[in-house]
N, C-alpha and C positions, 0 to 999 in steps of 0.2 A: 128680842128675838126677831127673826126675820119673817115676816108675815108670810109671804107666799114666794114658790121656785116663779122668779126671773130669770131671764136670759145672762144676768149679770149675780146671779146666787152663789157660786161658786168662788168671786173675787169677792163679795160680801162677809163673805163664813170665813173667808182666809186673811180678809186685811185688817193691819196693824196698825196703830198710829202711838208714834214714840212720842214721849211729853217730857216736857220741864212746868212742874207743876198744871197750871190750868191751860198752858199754852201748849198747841200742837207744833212741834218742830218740822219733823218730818215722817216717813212710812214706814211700813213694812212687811211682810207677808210671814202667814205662818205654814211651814213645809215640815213641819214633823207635830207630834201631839201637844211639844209644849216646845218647840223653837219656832224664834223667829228671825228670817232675815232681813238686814238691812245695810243701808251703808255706815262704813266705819266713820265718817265725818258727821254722821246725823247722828251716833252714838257719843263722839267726843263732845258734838254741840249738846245736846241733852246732858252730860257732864259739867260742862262749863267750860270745856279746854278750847285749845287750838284747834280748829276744825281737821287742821292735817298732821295733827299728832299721833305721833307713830306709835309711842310706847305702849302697853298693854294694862287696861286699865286693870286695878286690885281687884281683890274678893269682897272688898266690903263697898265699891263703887255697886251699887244699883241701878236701875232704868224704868222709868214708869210709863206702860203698855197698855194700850186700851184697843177691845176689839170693837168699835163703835157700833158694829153691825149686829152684833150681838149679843153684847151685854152694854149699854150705852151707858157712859156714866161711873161704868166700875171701874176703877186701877187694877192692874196688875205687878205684882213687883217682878224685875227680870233683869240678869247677873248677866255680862259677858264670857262664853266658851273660850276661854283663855288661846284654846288651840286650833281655834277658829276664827281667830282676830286677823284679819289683812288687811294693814293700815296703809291709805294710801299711800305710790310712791313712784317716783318720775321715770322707770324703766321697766320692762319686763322682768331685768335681773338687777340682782342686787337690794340695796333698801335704801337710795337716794332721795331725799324729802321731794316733793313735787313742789316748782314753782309757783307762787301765787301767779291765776287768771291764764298758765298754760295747761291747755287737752289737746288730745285727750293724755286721764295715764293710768297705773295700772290699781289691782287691789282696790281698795276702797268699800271691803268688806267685812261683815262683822252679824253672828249668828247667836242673840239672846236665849236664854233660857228661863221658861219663868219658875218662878219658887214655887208654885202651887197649878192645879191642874188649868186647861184651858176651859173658861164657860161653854158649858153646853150648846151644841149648835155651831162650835167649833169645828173647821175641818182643814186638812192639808189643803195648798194651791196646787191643781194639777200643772205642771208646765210643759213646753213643747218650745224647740228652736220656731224664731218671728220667719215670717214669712214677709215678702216686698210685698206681694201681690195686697193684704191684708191691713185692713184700718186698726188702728188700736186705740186703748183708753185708758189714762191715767190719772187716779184720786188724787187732789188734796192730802194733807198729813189727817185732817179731822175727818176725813172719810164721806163729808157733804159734798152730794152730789151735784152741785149748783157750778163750782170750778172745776169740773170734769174739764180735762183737755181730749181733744181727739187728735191722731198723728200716725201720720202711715212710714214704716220704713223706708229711707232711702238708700241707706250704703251701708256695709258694714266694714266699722276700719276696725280691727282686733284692736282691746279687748270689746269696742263699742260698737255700737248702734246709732247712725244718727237717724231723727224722724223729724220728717215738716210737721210740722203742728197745723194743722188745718181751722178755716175759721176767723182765722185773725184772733183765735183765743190768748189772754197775755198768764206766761207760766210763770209762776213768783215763784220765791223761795217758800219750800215746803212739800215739794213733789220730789225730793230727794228723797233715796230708800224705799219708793212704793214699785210696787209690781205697777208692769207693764199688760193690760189686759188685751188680746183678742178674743175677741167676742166673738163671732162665727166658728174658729175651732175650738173656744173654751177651754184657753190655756194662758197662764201668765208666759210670756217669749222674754221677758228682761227684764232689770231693776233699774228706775229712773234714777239717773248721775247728778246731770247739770243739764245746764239748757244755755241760747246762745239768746240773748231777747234782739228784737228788730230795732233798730237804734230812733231816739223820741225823735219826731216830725215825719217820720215815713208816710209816704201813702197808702193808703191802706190798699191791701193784697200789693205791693209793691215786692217783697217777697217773704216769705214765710218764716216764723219762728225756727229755730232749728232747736229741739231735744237729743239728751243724748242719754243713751242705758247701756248698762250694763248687759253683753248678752248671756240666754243662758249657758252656750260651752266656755266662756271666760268662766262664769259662775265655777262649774264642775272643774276644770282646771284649777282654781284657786281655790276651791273649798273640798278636797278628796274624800276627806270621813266625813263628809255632809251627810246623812241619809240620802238614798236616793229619790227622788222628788216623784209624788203622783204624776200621773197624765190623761187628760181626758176618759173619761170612761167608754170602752171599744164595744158595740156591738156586730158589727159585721167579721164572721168569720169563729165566733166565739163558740159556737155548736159544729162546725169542723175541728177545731183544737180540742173539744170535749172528747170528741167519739175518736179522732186520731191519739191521745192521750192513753183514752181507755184498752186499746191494742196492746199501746208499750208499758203501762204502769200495771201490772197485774196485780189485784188484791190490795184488800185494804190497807195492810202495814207497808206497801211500798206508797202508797199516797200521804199515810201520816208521817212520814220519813220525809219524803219530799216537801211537804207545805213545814213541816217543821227547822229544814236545811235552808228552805227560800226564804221562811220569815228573817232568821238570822243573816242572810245576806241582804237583806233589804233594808231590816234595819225597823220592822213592823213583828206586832205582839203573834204568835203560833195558836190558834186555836186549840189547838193541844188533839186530847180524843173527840173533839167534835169535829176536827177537820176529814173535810170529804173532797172530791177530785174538782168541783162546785166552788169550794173556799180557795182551792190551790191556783185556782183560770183565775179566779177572781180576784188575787192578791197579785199578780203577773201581769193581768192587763191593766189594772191600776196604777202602775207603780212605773217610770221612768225605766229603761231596758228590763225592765220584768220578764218581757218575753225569752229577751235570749238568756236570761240567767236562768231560765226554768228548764230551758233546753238544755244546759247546758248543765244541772242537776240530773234529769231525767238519764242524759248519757251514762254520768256515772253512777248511774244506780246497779247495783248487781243483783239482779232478781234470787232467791232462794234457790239453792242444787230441790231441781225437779224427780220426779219419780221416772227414772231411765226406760221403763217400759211402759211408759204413758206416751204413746206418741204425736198429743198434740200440747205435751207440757213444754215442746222447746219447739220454737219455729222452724221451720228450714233458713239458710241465708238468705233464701230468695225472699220468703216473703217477711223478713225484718226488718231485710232493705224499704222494702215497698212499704213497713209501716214508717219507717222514717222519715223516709218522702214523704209521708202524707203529713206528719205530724211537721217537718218545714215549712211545707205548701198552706198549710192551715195558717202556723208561726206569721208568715211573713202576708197572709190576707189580714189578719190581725194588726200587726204593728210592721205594717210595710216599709219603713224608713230605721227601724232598727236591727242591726245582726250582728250588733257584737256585742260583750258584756259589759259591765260599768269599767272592768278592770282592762280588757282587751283595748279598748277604746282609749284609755290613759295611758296605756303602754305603749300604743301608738303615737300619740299625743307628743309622748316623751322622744321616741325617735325620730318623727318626722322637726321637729326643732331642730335637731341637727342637719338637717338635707339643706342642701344649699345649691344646686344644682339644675334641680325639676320646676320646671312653670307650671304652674295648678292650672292654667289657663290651655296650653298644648297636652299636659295629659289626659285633662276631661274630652278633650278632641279627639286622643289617638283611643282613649278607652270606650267612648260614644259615638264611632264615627259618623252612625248614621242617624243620631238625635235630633229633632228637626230645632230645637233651641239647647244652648249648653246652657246652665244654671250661672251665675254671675258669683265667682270666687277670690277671694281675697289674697288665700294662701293656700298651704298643701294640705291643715287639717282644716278647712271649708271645702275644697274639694272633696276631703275626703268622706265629711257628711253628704255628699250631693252622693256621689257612690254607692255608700252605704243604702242610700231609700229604691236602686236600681236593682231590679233582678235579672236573672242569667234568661238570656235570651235563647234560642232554641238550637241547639248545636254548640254551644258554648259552656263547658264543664266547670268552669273558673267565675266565680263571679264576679260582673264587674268592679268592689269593693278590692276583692284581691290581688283584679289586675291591675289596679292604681298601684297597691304596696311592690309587687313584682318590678313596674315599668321603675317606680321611682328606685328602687335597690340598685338595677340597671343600672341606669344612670349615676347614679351616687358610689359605685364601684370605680368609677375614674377617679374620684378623689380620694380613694382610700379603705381600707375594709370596714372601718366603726364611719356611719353607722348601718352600709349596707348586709354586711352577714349577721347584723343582728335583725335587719329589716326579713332580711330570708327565713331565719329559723321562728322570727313573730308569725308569718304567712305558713309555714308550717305547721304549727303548732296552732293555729287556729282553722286550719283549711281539716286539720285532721278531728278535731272536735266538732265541724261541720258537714263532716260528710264528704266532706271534697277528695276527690282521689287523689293520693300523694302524685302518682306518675302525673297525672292530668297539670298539673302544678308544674313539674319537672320538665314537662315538653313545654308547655306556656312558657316559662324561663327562658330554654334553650331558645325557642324560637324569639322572642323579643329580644336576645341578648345577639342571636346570628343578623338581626337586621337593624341592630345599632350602629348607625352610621352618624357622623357631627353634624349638625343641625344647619342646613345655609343661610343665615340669616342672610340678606343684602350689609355689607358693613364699608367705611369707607379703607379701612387699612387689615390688614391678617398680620397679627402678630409671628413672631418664631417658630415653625411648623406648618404652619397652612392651617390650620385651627380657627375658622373664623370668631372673633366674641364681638357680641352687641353692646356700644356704646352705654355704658350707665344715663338712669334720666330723670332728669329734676321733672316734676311737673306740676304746675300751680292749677288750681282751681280757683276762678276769682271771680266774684259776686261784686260787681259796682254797685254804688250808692247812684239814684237816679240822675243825680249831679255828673255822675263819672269821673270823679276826682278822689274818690274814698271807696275800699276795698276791705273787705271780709274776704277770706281765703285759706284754704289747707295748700300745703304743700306735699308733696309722695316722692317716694324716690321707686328705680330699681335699676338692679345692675346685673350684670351678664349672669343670668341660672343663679338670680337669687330673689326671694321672696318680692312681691310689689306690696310698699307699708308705708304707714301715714307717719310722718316725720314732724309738722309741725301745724300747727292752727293757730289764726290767726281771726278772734272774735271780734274783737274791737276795731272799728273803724282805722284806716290807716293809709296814708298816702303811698304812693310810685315808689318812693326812694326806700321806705319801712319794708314793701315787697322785696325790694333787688336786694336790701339789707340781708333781709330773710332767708333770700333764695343764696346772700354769699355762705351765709353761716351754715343752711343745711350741705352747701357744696363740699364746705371744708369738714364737719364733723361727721355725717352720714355718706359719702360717696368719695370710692376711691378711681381715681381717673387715671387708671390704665390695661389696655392700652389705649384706648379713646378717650376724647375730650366730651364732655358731660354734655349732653342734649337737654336744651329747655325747652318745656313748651308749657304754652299759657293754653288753659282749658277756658273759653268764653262762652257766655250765650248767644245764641247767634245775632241778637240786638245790637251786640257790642263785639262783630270784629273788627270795626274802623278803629278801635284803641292802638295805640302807638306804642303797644307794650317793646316791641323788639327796639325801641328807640329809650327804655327808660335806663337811666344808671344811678348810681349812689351819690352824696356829697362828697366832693372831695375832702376828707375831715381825719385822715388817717396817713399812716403812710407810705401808704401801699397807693394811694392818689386814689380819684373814683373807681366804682366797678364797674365797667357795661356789656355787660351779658352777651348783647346783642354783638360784639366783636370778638370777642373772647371767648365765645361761647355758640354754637349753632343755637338760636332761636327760633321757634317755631310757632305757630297762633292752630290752634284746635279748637273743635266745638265738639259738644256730648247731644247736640238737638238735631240726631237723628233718625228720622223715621221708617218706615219697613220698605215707602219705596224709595227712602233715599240709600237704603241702604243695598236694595237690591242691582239701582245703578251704578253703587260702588262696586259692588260683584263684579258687574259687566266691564265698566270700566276698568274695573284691573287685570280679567282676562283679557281684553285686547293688550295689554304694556307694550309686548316685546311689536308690535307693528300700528301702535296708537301715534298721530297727529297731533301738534299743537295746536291749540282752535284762540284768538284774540277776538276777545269782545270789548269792543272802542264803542264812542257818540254814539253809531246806529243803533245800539242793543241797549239802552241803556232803558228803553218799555219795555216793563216787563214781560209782559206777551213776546215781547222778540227775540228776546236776549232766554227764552222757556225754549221759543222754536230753533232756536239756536244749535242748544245744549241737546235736544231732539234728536236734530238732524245727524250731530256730530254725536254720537252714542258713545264712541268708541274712544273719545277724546280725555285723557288720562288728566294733563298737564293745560291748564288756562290762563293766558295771560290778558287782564284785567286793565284796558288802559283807558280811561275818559274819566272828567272831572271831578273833584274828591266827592262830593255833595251824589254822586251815583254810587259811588263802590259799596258802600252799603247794602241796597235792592240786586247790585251784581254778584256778591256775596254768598248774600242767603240764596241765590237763584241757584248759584254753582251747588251748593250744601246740601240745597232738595232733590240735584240732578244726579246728584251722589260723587261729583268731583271731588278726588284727592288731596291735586297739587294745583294753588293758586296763587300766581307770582303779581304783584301790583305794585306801582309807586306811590305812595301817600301822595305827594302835591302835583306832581309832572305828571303830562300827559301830551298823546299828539302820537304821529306817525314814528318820530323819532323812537320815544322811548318803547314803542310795541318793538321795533326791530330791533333795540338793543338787547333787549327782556328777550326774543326770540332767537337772540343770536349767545344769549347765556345759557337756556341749557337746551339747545340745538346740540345732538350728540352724549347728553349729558347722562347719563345711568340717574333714574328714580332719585336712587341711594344717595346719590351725590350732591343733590340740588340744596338741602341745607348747606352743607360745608360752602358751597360755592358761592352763596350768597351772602353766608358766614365772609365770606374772602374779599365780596362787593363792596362791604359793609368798611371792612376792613381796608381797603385802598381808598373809599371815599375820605376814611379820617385820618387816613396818610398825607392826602392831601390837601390840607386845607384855604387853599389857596382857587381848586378850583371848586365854586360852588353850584356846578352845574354836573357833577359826575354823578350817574344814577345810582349809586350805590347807597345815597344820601335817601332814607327814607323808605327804604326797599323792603318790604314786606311781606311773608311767607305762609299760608295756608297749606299742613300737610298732615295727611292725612292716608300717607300711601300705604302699600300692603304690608311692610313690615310695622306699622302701626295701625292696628286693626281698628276700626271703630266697634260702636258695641251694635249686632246684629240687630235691637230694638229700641226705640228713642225711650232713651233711661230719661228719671226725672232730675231736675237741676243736682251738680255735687257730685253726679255718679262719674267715676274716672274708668274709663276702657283698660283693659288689660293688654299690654303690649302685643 
């Protein structure tokens, strides 16, 4: 049993450790009285099988569970939920086996149940979506706390989580299946997957492990008859819910109605005739969207036909409104980040898959405009929990959660009525069970839908119409080995008004030519190129933008002849290391464009002190050309990057008065937009010509960063990719 409440009592009472006899394999957590969750590969290895064996294991396959933390030492026996089994598998849709050693991918879930009750001192894991800002901690399989890993979120690529691992601590096999613990809001946020380890001989803190889990809305996505999972236990706000309660629930047979209807939607045992209004808050603020499923009972409840000549047995309208409000107002002091139900929220789930249109990224803009940070989004349902935790500002009828669903219908109405008239009558039908005034809805619409105008991105061509669309875009993320010959890297794509998704990862070390390999395959399988020709850009640290990425290509070994990006394809060099003032001089600099200066920084500036005063003096300077000895561009580099510079044109080996006026005489005139393609074209005529080996196009090099590619507003930590 567990001696006394720690900070960590909560993942103690809940974690699992799955066994093959006396050996601990891997985790697991338990979220209902007698299941437990885990991954489907630590369930097969516990079996004996193929770790990515799809098939569903029999009635007579067992699993042996031990809650180490409190009952140490005993087995438990526990059967697989047949109808709960998601065996891993290489796509969102379908059931394609997943390739050995590729992530991420999807499913890889599997929900025990034990033959006999849970040891006492047992309790659900309350969970809660991870949070960036937040360290987490994750057991071992045997639950000793001595291999505790620590690791803070970094990015979220659906269905996954990755996390640095903090520490230099090394994650072996066996942290597969265990809850992902935050400690400070005392809530499981994920299930650990896999992990990427730092490759033998690194230096230490050279770079960090990377973990990866499963998050919790993949979880609920993939798992729907799950029970719905605890959550932290709420005190603030929980004696407003009471006494706004006690206005709309009259009498005690409307309260044992209600806790008897929520048990059953939750999926937790009814007190029966002992339940009071006490048992009913307390089984809702427990419970994973409790709140709004309680709300959303309470609506339909139909009080008893009152005595007609008692005139305080029926409200007036006026004041039932007023109790309503109070009972939301309370609601959402309570569990401020939830407003919809377990099922509203899946329904949504299910439509926004279909939208293909909407940037998660420009909607949380047009819906927040005056937010002093937007929250960092993946896709449309991660926005759309960012939404969801927002409430209606003051003069605003609609709340911000519904004006996302409205804007995206909008939008999504160009391509067709499925899935936006169904997106309308969801917002409907839930604005009308919250209180929201249908008209209030109906003017929001009209007016978003009278000032839908096509979006102007900067593009270098308009297709048939005058319709501008933004170039589809490969983007690597690349982690050098210290050496800078071997690379660790994800690749992302996105393409015109459609989701930005992590396409490929790439864990094991791997030279230049395995990238371009990578970056040909994701071109041809995930990105369709038209009408534009696919934009690459390499994501670097700022250590390493002297890499000569725009100059790498493939083996000639095929027979299509090598691939080189860098001609075929606009290339581009990016960094995510930036900070609040570098980002604030990108601001600046980008409002000056339309009457900003070319500024050259040659020999003179190449102190840094001078080449700082420089970038100073010239605030307004959009576009830098970087010309002096290779052994400088480096410290010139990062100078541009803190100054908040955009667009930085260089030659890797030339230098001198010449090539500054060639480089100034290239995009002299030149639209933002344009300066990839045109160096694309530099590139291009230098390997036209190979006779002369003095054209500067040989070498040429592209820092960009301008306003149709946003950087991210605060210097994210290593891996994090901007959202176009």
């Amino acid at each position: 049993m567990i001696a006394g409440a720690g900070p960590d009592t909560p993942l103690q009472q809940s974690f699992a450790s799955v066994r093959h006899g006396e050996r601990a394999l891997g985790a697991g957590v338990l979220v209902a009285d007698r299941l437990v969750l885990t991954c489907a590969h630590v369930v097969n290895s516990a079996l004996g099988r193929d770790r990515f064996a799809q098939d569903t294991p029999g009635p007579g396959d067992t699993v042996t569970v031990r809650l180490p933390h409190v009952a140490a030492g005993r087995d438990l026996t526990a059967r697989v939920l047949r109808e709960m089994w998601v065996p891993p598998r290489a796509t969102a849709a379908g059931s394609a086996p997943v390739e050995p050693g590729r992530v991420p991918y999807h499913g890889d879930l599997a929900v025990l149940e034990l033959t006999g009750a849970a040891p006492e001192g047992a309790e659900p894991a309350p969970f809660l979506q991870h949070s960036y800002a937040n360290e987490t901690i994750a057991l071992w399989a045997s639950g000793n706390p001595l291999p505790t890993v620590r690791a803070v979120p970094r990015v979220s690529a659906p269905p996954w989580i990755a996390l640095d691992v903090l520490g230099g601590a090394q994650v072996t096999e066996g942290f597969s299946g265990g809850p992902l613990w935050d400690r400070e809001r005392q809530a499981v946020v994920g299930l650990v997957a896999a992990v990427h380890r730092a490759p033998e001989g690194a230096t230490p803190g050279s770079r960090p492990t990377t973990m990866y889990a499963i998050s919790v809305p993949a979880i609920e996505a993939e798992l729907p008859t799950l029970p719905p999972s605890a959550v932290p236990t709420a005190r603030r706000g929980v004696q407003q819910l009471l006494t706004a309660l006690e206005r709309v629930l009259k009498g005690r047979e409307a309260v044992l109605a209600c806790e008897e209807r929520l048990a059953a939607r939750l999926g937790r045992p009814s007190a029966g005739p002992a339940a009071d209004l006490e048992r009913l808050v307390g089984m809702a603020v427990n419970v994973r969207r409790g709140i709004p499923e309680l709300l959303d009972l309470v609506r339909e409840h139909e009080p008893p036909v009152a005595d007609p000549y008692d005139p305080h047995a029926r409200p007036g309208l006026y004041g039932a409104r007023e109790d309503w409000e109070r009972l939301r107002r309370a609601a959402r002091t309570v569990r401020p980040g939830e407003y919809l139900t377990t099922r509203q929220r899946r329904d949504l789930s299910g439509l926004l898959a279909h939208c293909t249109r909407t940037d998660p990224r420009n909607l949380l803009a047009r819906v927040l405009p005056h937010a002093p940070e937007l929250p960092a989004v993946t896709g449309l349902a991660d926005a759309m929990d960012a939404l969801e935790g927002f409430s209606s500002t003051t003069g605003a009828p609609v709340p911000p959660l519904l004006q996302g669903v409205v804007r995206i219908g909008v939008e999504e109405r160009a391509a067709g009525a499925y899935p936006a008239e169904d997106l309308d009558a969801w917002v409907e039908r839930v604005a009308a069970r919250s209180g929201v005034d249908e008209a209030a809805v109906s003017q929001f619409r009209a007016d978003v839908t009278a000032a839908a105008v096509p979006v102007r991105t900067p593009v270098l061509a308009r297709p048939a119409g005058g319709t501008p669309a933004t170039a589809p875009r490969v983007q690597v993320e690349l982690l050098p080995t210290p050496a800078g010959r071997r690379f660790t890297y994800q690749i992302w794509t996105f393409a015109d008004r459609q989701p930005h998704r992590l396409a490929l990862v790439r864990d094991a070390e791997a030279g230049s030519e395995q990238v371009v390999d990578d970056i040909r395959r994701v071109l041809r399988t995930e990105v369709r190129e038209d009408p534009e020709t696919a934009l690459v850009e390499y994501f670097l640290p700022s250590a390493w933008l002297g890499l000569d990425v725009d100059s790498w290509e493939s083996p000639d070994s095929d027979e299509d002849g090598p691939f080189a990006p860098g001609i075929t394809r606009r290339v581009v060099v990016r960094t995510t290391e930036r900070s609040r003032e570098s980002y604030a001089g990108w601001k600046q600099r980008t409002a000056a464009l339309p009457h900003a200066k070319r500024l050259v920084l040659d020999h003179r500036h190449t102190d840094r002190k001078v080449a700082r005063a420089q970038l100073e003096v010239h605030r307004d300077a959009g576009t830098v050309i970087v010309c002096c000895a290779p052994d400088h561009h480096g410290t010139l580099l990062r100078q541009c990057v803190q100054a908040g510079v955009h667009t930085v044109l260089w030659h890797r080996a030339e230098h001198g008065e010449h090539i500054a006026q060639d480089l100034l005489a290239l995009v002299d005139g030149t639209d933002h937009a344009e300066v990839p393609e045109v160096v694309r074209l530099e590139r291009a005529k230098a390997m036209a010509e190979p006779e002369s080996v003095t054209h500067h196009g040989r070498r040429l090099s592209l820092l960009y960063d301008a306003p149709d590619h946003r950087p991210p507003q605060l210097a994210p930590d290593a891996w994090v990719l901007t959202q176009p």
